[in-house]
LUMMARMI-253318 format. One record per residue (C-alpha): residue number from 1; residue in one letter; chain; x, y, z. Coordinates in steps of 0.25 Angstrom, whole numbers, m for minus. Each point is the difference from the previous one (the first is absolute). Layout:
   kolgu   lumnu   gudren      xx      yy      zz
     NUM       A        A       X       Y       Z
...
//
This chain:
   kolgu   lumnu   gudren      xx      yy      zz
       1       X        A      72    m433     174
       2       X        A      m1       8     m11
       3       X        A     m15      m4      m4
       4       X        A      m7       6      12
       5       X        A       3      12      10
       6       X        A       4       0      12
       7       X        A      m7       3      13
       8       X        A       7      15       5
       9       X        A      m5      m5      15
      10       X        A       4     m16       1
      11       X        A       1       2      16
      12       X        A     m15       4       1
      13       X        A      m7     m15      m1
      14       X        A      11      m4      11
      15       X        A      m2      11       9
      16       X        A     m16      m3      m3
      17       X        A       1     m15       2
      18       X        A       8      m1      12
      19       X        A      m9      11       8
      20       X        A     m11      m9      m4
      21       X        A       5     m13       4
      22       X        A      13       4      12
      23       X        A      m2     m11      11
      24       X        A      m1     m10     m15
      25       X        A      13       6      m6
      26       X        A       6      m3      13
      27       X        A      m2     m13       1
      28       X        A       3      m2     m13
      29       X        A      15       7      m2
      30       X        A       2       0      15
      31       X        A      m6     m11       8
      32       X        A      11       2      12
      33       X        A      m4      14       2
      34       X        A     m14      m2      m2
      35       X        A       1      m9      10
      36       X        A       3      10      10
      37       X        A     m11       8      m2
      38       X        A     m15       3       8
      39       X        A      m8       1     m13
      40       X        A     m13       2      10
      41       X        A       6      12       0
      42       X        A      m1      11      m9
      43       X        A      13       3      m8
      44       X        A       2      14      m7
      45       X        A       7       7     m12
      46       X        A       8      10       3
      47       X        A       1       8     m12
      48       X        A       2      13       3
      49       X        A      12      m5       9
      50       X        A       8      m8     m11
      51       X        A      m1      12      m8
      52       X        A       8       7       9
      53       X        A      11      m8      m1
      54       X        A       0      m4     m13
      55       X        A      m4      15      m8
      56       X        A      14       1      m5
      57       X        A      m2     m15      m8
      58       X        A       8       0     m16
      59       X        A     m10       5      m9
      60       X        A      m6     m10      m9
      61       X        A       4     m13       7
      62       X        A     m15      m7       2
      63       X        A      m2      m5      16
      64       X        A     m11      m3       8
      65       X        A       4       1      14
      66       X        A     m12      m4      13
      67       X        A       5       5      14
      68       X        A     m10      m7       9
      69       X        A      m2       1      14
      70       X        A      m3     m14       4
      71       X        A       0      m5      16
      72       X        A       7     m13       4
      73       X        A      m8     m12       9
      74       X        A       8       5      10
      75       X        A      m8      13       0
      76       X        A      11       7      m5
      77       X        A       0      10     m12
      78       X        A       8      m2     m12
      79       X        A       3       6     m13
      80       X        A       3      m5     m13
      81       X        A       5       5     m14
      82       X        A      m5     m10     m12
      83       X        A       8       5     m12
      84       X        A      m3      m6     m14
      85       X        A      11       2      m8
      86       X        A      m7       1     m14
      87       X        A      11       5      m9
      88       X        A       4     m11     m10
      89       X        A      15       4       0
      90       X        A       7      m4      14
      91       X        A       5      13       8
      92       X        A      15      m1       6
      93       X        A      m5      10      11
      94       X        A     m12     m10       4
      95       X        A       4      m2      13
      96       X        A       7      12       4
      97       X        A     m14       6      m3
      98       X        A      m6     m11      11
      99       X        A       9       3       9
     100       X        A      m2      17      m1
     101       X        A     m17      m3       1
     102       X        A       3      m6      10
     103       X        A      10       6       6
     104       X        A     m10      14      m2
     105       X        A     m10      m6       7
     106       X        A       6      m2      13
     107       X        A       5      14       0
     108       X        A     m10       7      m3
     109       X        A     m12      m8       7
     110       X        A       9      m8      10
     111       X        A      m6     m13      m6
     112       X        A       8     m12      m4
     113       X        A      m7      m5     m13
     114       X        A       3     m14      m5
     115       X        A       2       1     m15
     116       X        A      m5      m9      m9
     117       X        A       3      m1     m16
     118       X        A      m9      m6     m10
     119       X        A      10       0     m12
     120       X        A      m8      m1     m15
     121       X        A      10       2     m10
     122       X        A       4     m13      m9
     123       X        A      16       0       5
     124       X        A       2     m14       6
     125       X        A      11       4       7
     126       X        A      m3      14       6
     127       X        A      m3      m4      14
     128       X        A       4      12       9
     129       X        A      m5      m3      14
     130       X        A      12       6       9
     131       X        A       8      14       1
     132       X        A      12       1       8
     133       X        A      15       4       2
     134       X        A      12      m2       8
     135       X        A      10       9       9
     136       X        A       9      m7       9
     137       X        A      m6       8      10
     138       X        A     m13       3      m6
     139       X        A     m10     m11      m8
     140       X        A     m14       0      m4
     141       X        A      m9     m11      m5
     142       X        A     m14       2      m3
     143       X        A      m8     m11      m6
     144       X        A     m15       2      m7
     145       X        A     m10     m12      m4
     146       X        A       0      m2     m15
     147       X        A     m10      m9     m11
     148       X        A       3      m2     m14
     149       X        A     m11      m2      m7
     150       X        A       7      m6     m11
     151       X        A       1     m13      10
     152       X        A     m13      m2      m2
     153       X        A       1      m4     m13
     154       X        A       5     m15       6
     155       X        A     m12       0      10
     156       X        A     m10       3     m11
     157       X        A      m9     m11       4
     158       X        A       0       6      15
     159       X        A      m6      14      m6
     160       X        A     m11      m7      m7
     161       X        A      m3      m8      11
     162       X        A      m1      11      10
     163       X        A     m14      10       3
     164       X        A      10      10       6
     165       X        A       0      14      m8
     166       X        A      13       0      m4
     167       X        A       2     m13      m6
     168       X        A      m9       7     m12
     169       X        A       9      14       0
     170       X        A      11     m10       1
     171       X        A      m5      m8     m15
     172       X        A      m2      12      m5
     173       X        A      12       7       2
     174       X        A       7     m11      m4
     175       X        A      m8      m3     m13
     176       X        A       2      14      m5
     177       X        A      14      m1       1
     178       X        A       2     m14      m8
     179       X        A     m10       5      m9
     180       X        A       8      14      m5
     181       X        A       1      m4     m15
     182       X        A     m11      m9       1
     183       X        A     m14       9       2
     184       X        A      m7     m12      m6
     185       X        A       4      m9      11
     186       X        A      m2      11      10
     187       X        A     m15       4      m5
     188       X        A      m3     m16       4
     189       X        A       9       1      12
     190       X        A     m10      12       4
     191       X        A     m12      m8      m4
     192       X        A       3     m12       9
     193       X        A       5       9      12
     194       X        A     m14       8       0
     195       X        A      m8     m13      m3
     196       X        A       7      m5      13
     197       X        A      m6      11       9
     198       X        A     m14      m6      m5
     199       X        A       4     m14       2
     200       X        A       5       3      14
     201       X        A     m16       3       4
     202       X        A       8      15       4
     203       X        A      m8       9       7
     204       X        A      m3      12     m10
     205       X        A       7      11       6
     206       X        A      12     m11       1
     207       X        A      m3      m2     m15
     208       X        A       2      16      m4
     209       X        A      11       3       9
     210       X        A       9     m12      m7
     211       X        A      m5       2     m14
     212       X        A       4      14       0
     213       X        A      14      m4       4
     214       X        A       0     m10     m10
     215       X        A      m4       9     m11
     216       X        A       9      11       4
     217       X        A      13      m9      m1
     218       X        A      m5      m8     m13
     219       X        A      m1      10      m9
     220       X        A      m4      m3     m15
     221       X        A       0       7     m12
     222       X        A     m14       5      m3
     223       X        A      m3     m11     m13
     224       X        A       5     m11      12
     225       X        A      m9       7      11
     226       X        A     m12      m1     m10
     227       X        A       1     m14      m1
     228       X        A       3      m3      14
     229       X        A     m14       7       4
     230       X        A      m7      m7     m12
     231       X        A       4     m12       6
     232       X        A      m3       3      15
     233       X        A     m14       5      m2
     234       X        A      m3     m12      m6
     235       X        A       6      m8      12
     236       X        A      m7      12      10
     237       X        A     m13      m3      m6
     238       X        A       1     m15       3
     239       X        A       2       5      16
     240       X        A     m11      11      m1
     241       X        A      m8      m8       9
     242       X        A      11      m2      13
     243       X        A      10      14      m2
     244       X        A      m9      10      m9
     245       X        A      10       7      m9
     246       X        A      10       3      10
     247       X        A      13       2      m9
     248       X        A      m8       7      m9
     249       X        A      m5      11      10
     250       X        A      13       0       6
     251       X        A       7       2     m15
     252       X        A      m8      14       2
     253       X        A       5       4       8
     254       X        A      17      m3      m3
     255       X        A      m2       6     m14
//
Protein backbone atom coordinates (compact mmCIF):
# COMPACT_ATOMS: atom_id res chain seq x y z
CA UNK A 1 0.00 0.00 0.00
CA UNK A 2 2.43 2.54 -0.92
CA UNK A 3 -0.14 5.42 -1.29
CA UNK A 4 -1.32 5.67 2.32
CA UNK A 5 0.42 4.97 5.76
CA UNK A 6 -0.13 2.38 7.87
CA UNK A 7 -1.94 2.45 11.32
CA UNK A 8 1.28 1.79 13.96
CA UNK A 9 -1.73 0.10 16.39
CA UNK A 10 -4.07 -2.21 13.95
CA UNK A 11 -5.06 -4.42 17.09
CA UNK A 12 -6.66 -1.29 18.96
CA UNK A 13 -10.33 -1.21 16.84
CA UNK A 14 -10.36 -4.96 17.53
CA UNK A 15 -9.60 -4.92 20.94
CA UNK A 16 -12.18 -1.63 21.11
CA UNK A 17 -14.80 -3.55 19.07
CA UNK A 18 -14.88 -6.82 20.77
CA UNK A 19 -15.27 -5.13 24.42
CA UNK A 20 -18.06 -3.34 22.99
CA UNK A 21 -19.98 -6.00 21.26
CA UNK A 22 -18.37 -9.73 23.37
CA UNK A 23 -21.52 -11.87 24.06
CA UNK A 24 -22.14 -10.58 19.82
CA UNK A 25 -18.56 -11.77 18.65
CA UNK A 26 -19.43 -14.82 20.39
CA UNK A 27 -22.15 -15.97 18.68
CA UNK A 28 -20.84 -14.83 15.65
CA UNK A 29 -17.13 -16.74 15.51
CA UNK A 30 -18.29 -19.14 18.22
CA UNK A 31 -21.74 -19.98 18.49
CA UNK A 32 -20.90 -23.68 20.26
CA UNK A 33 -19.13 -21.82 23.18
CA UNK A 34 -21.50 -19.04 23.38
CA UNK A 35 -23.98 -21.48 23.76
CA UNK A 36 -22.66 -22.40 27.03
CA UNK A 37 -22.65 -19.30 28.59
CA UNK A 38 -25.17 -17.32 31.27
CA UNK A 39 -25.11 -13.96 29.57
CA UNK A 40 -27.59 -12.68 32.44
CA UNK A 41 -24.48 -12.68 34.02
CA UNK A 42 -21.96 -10.19 33.88
CA UNK A 43 -18.69 -11.39 32.14
CA UNK A 44 -15.26 -9.54 32.91
CA UNK A 45 -11.98 -8.60 31.25
CA UNK A 46 -9.12 -9.74 32.77
CA UNK A 47 -6.55 -7.41 31.70
CA UNK A 48 -4.17 -7.13 34.13
CA UNK A 49 -4.12 -11.08 34.35
CA UNK A 50 -3.21 -11.80 30.49
CA UNK A 51 -0.55 -9.33 30.97
CA UNK A 52 1.14 -11.47 33.35
CA UNK A 53 1.32 -14.23 31.21
CA UNK A 54 1.95 -12.68 28.11
CA UNK A 55 4.77 -9.61 29.19
CA UNK A 56 7.45 -11.36 27.41
CA UNK A 57 5.40 -11.37 23.78
CA UNK A 58 8.02 -10.69 20.46
CA UNK A 59 8.28 -7.33 20.06
CA UNK A 60 6.53 -5.81 17.10
CA UNK A 61 3.98 -8.61 16.32
CA UNK A 62 0.42 -6.85 16.46
CA UNK A 63 -2.21 -8.82 18.81
CA UNK A 64 -5.27 -8.19 20.53
CA UNK A 65 -5.84 -10.88 23.09
CA UNK A 66 -9.40 -10.63 25.72
CA UNK A 67 -9.07 -13.03 28.71
CA UNK A 68 -12.77 -13.05 29.89
CA UNK A 69 -14.10 -14.32 32.80
CA UNK A 70 -17.63 -15.55 31.70
CA UNK A 71 -19.82 -18.25 33.94
CA UNK A 72 -21.45 -21.17 32.37
CA UNK A 73 -25.64 -22.09 32.57
CA UNK A 74 -24.42 -24.46 34.93
CA UNK A 75 -23.48 -21.83 37.33
CA UNK A 76 -19.99 -22.39 36.75
CA UNK A 77 -17.17 -19.88 35.93
CA UNK A 78 -15.08 -20.19 33.00
CA UNK A 79 -12.30 -18.38 31.28
CA UNK A 80 -11.61 -17.62 27.90
CA UNK A 81 -8.67 -16.22 25.80
CA UNK A 82 -10.03 -14.67 22.22
CA UNK A 83 -6.88 -13.95 20.23
CA UNK A 84 -7.11 -12.27 16.82
CA UNK A 85 -4.22 -13.02 15.03
CA UNK A 86 -3.87 -9.51 12.89
CA UNK A 87 -0.61 -10.02 11.21
CA UNK A 88 -0.88 -10.50 7.34
CA UNK A 89 2.13 -12.88 7.23
CA UNK A 90 1.03 -16.64 8.77
CA UNK A 91 3.30 -17.42 11.98
CA UNK A 92 4.94 -21.03 12.16
CA UNK A 93 4.80 -20.82 15.95
CA UNK A 94 0.97 -19.77 15.96
CA UNK A 95 -0.07 -22.65 17.75
CA UNK A 96 2.79 -23.41 20.04
CA UNK A 97 2.05 -19.87 21.12
CA UNK A 98 -1.91 -21.09 21.96
CA UNK A 99 -0.87 -23.70 23.63
CA UNK A 100 1.86 -21.70 26.00
CA UNK A 101 -1.13 -18.82 26.76
CA UNK A 102 -2.93 -21.38 27.66
CA UNK A 103 -0.74 -23.53 29.20
CA UNK A 104 0.47 -20.11 31.40
CA UNK A 105 -2.88 -19.64 32.40
CA UNK A 106 -3.52 -22.73 34.12
CA UNK A 107 -0.43 -22.45 36.06
CA UNK A 108 -0.20 -19.29 37.15
CA UNK A 109 -4.15 -18.87 37.98
CA UNK A 110 -5.22 -22.55 38.08
CA UNK A 111 -7.72 -21.96 35.46
CA UNK A 112 -8.40 -23.92 32.28
CA UNK A 113 -9.06 -21.38 29.50
CA UNK A 114 -10.45 -22.48 26.28
CA UNK A 115 -8.65 -20.73 23.55
CA UNK A 116 -10.11 -19.46 20.65
CA UNK A 117 -8.47 -17.97 17.40
CA UNK A 118 -9.95 -15.39 15.14
CA UNK A 119 -7.35 -15.82 12.22
CA UNK A 120 -7.26 -12.18 9.81
CA UNK A 121 -4.41 -12.72 7.56
CA UNK A 122 -5.07 -13.36 3.54
CA UNK A 123 -3.25 -17.16 3.47
CA UNK A 124 -6.03 -19.63 2.43
CA UNK A 125 -4.31 -22.24 3.64
CA UNK A 126 -2.93 -21.21 7.07
CA UNK A 127 -5.41 -22.92 9.29
CA UNK A 128 -3.53 -23.70 12.74
CA UNK A 129 -6.05 -24.98 15.16
CA UNK A 130 -3.90 -27.85 16.97
CA UNK A 131 -0.58 -28.22 18.90
CA UNK A 132 0.82 -31.52 19.78
CA UNK A 133 3.55 -34.33 19.98
CA UNK A 134 4.28 -37.81 20.46
CA UNK A 135 6.46 -40.12 22.74
CA UNK A 136 5.86 -43.62 22.94
CA UNK A 137 5.29 -43.11 26.49
CA UNK A 138 4.54 -39.53 26.47
CA UNK A 139 1.79 -37.54 24.03
CA UNK A 140 -0.03 -34.49 24.04
CA UNK A 141 -2.76 -33.01 21.85
CA UNK A 142 -4.25 -29.73 22.39
CA UNK A 143 -6.82 -28.45 20.20
CA UNK A 144 -8.21 -24.58 20.09
CA UNK A 145 -11.26 -23.17 17.97
CA UNK A 146 -10.33 -21.33 15.06
CA UNK A 147 -12.27 -18.83 12.24
CA UNK A 148 -10.98 -17.66 9.10
CA UNK A 149 -12.43 -14.83 8.08
CA UNK A 150 -11.18 -15.13 4.63
CA UNK A 151 -14.42 -17.91 4.48
CA UNK A 152 -16.42 -15.30 4.57
CA UNK A 153 -15.79 -14.18 1.29
CA UNK A 154 -18.19 -17.30 -0.06
CA UNK A 155 -20.95 -16.18 2.61
CA UNK A 156 -21.03 -12.63 1.49
CA UNK A 157 -24.69 -12.56 1.24
CA UNK A 158 -25.01 -14.03 4.98
CA UNK A 159 -22.92 -10.79 6.30
CA UNK A 160 -25.05 -8.49 4.49
CA UNK A 161 -28.03 -10.04 5.51
CA UNK A 162 -27.13 -10.25 9.20
CA UNK A 163 -27.74 -7.06 12.16
CA UNK A 164 -25.13 -8.81 14.22
CA UNK A 165 -21.95 -6.38 14.87
CA UNK A 166 -19.48 -8.36 13.41
CA UNK A 167 -21.04 -9.20 10.13
CA UNK A 168 -19.97 -5.12 9.50
CA UNK A 169 -16.18 -5.69 10.97
CA UNK A 170 -16.16 -8.74 8.94
CA UNK A 171 -17.19 -6.51 5.31
CA UNK A 172 -14.70 -4.29 6.29
CA UNK A 173 -11.98 -6.37 6.93
CA UNK A 174 -12.41 -8.13 3.97
CA UNK A 175 -12.98 -5.17 1.66
CA UNK A 176 -9.84 -3.53 2.85
CA UNK A 177 -7.78 -6.46 2.10
CA UNK A 178 -9.30 -6.91 -1.62
CA UNK A 179 -9.11 -3.32 -2.14
CA UNK A 180 -4.97 -2.92 -1.36
CA UNK A 181 -4.18 -1.60 -4.88
CA UNK A 182 -7.40 -0.33 -5.49
CA UNK A 183 -8.09 2.78 -2.93
CA UNK A 184 -10.75 3.90 -5.49
CA UNK A 185 -12.61 0.90 -4.94
CA UNK A 186 -12.10 0.89 -1.15
CA UNK A 187 -13.12 4.73 -0.62
CA UNK A 188 -16.86 3.36 -2.23
CA UNK A 189 -16.34 0.27 -0.29
CA UNK A 190 -16.27 2.47 2.88
CA UNK A 191 -18.98 4.53 1.74
CA UNK A 192 -21.45 1.69 1.20
CA UNK A 193 -20.32 -0.08 4.64
CA UNK A 194 -21.01 3.49 6.68
CA UNK A 195 -24.36 4.17 4.67
CA UNK A 196 -25.30 0.48 5.95
CA UNK A 197 -25.04 1.61 9.81
CA UNK A 198 -27.86 4.29 8.78
CA UNK A 199 -29.89 2.03 6.62
CA UNK A 200 -29.85 -0.67 9.37
CA UNK A 201 -32.05 2.23 11.56
CA UNK A 202 -28.73 1.55 14.30
CA UNK A 203 -29.00 2.95 17.43
CA UNK A 204 -26.39 5.99 17.44
CA UNK A 205 -23.88 4.83 19.78
CA UNK A 206 -23.98 1.43 17.63
CA UNK A 207 -23.34 3.83 14.71
CA UNK A 208 -19.99 5.31 16.39
CA UNK A 209 -18.66 2.41 17.85
CA UNK A 210 -18.68 0.50 14.09
CA UNK A 211 -17.94 3.53 12.07
CA UNK A 212 -14.78 4.02 14.06
CA UNK A 213 -13.72 0.50 13.25
CA UNK A 214 -14.54 0.87 9.66
CA UNK A 215 -12.53 4.18 9.39
CA UNK A 216 -9.63 2.76 11.38
CA UNK A 217 -9.04 -0.42 8.87
CA UNK A 218 -10.13 1.42 5.53
CA UNK A 219 -7.61 3.90 5.31
CA UNK A 220 -7.45 6.41 2.52
CA UNK A 221 -5.03 8.56 1.19
CA UNK A 222 -5.92 12.34 2.23
CA UNK A 223 -7.08 13.55 -1.71
CA UNK A 224 -9.55 9.97 -1.41
CA UNK A 225 -10.54 10.78 2.20
CA UNK A 226 -11.74 14.36 0.89
CA UNK A 227 -13.77 12.94 -1.52
CA UNK A 228 -15.35 10.23 0.66
CA UNK A 229 -16.49 13.09 3.17
CA UNK A 230 -17.78 15.29 0.31
CA UNK A 231 -19.77 12.48 -0.59
CA UNK A 232 -21.02 11.57 2.84
CA UNK A 233 -22.16 14.80 4.07
CA UNK A 234 -24.05 15.14 1.19
CA UNK A 235 -25.80 11.67 2.03
CA UNK A 236 -25.63 12.81 6.12
CA UNK A 237 -27.55 15.77 5.22
CA UNK A 238 -30.50 13.76 3.51
CA UNK A 239 -30.77 11.78 7.09
CA UNK A 240 -30.31 14.92 9.43
CA UNK A 241 -33.91 14.52 10.32
CA UNK A 242 -33.64 10.40 11.69
CA UNK A 243 -29.50 10.16 12.85
CA UNK A 244 -28.35 13.99 13.26
CA UNK A 245 -24.64 13.96 12.08
CA UNK A 246 -23.58 11.00 13.80
CA UNK A 247 -20.39 10.02 11.63
CA UNK A 248 -19.59 13.20 11.45
CA UNK A 249 -19.41 13.88 15.34
CA UNK A 250 -17.85 10.49 15.67
CA UNK A 251 -15.03 11.40 12.64
CA UNK A 252 -14.05 14.05 15.86
CA UNK A 253 -13.29 12.26 17.72
CA UNK A 254 -10.92 9.25 15.55
CA UNK A 255 -8.82 12.06 13.93
Amino acid sequence: MTDELPRADNDSPWKEILEAYFPQAMQFFFPQTAALINWERPYEFLDKEFQQIAREAELGRRYADKLVKVWQIQGEEMWLLIHVEIQAIPEDNFALRMFTYNLRIFDKFGKPAISLAILCDADWTWRPNQYSYNYPECSLHFQFGSVKLLDYQQRWSELEASDNPFATVVMAHLKTQQTTKQLGERKTWKFSLIRRLYEQGLQEKDIRNLYRFIDWVMILPKALEEQFWQEFKQFEEQCVARVPRVVATASRSVS
